[in-house]
C-alpha positions as CSV (number, residue, x, y, z in Angstrom):
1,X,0.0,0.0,0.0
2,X,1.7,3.2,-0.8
3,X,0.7,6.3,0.7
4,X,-1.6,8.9,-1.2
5,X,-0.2,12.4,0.0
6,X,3.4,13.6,-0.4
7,X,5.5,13.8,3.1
8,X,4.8,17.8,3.4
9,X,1.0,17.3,3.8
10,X,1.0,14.3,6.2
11,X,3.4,16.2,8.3
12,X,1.0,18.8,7.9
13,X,-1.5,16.7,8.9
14,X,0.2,15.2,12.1
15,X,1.5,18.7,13.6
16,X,-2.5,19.7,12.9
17,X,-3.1,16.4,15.1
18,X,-0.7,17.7,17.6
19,X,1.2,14.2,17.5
20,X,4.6,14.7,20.7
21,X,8.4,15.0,18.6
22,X,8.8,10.9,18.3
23,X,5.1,10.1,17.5
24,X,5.2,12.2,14.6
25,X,8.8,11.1,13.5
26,X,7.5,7.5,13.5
27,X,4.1,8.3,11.7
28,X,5.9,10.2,9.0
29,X,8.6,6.8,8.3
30,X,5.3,4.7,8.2
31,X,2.9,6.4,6.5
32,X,5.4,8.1,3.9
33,X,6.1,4.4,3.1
34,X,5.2,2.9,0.0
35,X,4.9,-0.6,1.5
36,X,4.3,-1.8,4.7
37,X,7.2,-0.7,7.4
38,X,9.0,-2.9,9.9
39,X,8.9,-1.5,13.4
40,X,11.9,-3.3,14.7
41,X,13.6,-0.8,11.5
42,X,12.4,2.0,13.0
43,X,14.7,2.8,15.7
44,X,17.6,2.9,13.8
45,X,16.3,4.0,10.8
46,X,15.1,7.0,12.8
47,X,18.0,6.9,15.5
48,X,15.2,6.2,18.0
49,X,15.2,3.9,20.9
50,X,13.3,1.2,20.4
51,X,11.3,1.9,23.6
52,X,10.3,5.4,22.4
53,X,9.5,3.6,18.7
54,X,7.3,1.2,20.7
55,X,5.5,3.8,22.8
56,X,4.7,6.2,19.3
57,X,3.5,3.0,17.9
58,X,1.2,2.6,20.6
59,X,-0.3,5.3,20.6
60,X,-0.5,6.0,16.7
61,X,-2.0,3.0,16.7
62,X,-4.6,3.8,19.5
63,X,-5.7,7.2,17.0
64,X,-5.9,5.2,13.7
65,X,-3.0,6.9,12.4
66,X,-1.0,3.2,12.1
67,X,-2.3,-0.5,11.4
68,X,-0.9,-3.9,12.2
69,X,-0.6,-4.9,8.6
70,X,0.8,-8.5,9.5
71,X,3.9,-10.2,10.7
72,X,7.4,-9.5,8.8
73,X,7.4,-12.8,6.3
74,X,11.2,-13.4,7.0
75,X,10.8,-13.4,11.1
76,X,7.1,-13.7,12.5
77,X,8.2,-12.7,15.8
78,X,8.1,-8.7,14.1
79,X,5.1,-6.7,13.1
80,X,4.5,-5.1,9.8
81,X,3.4,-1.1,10.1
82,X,1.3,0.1,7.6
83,X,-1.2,3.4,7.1
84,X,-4.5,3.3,9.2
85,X,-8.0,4.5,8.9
86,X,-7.6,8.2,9.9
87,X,-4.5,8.5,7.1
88,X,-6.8,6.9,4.8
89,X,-9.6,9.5,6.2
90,X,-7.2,12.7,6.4
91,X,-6.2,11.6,2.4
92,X,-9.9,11.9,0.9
93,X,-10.1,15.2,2.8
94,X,-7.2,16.4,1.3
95,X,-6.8,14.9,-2.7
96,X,-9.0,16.9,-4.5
97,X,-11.8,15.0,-6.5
């Protein structure tokens, strides 16, 4: 699934949500994706710990920002990140028709 906005309007859209420094660092890496994201890539990818990634992944997935879009094929013990419901919602709003 790629995503349907360029990176300046979803960060647009995630300061508008008022998302903390590391939430919004992590939503941009997923949903700037064009397939689904590995969180366990995150943190260094993003020079994160992994505790912060797993707390903004938490909660990004508690607002709809993030989904669980299945286990990494190579190592099921890790979780595939893609774009969630309110992305999806925030995108209609914003791509003209």
């Amino acid at each position: 699934m790629s995503s349907t906005l360029p990176v300046t309007l979803i960060e647009d859209l995630l300061v508008e949500a008022g998302l903390a420094t590391n939430d919004h660092r992590v939503a941009v890496a997923v949903l700037g994706a064009d397939a689904p994201v590995r969180q366990a890539d995150l943190a260094p990818r993003l020079s994160l710990q992994r505790s912060h990634v797993s707390r903004a992944v938490r909660r990004l997935l508690a607002e709809g920002w993030v989904k669980i879009a299945g286990v990494d094929p190579d190592d099921n013990r890790h979780q595939m990140l893609a774009p969630g419901a309110k992305h999806a919602q925030a995108s209609r709003k914003r791509t003209p028709p």
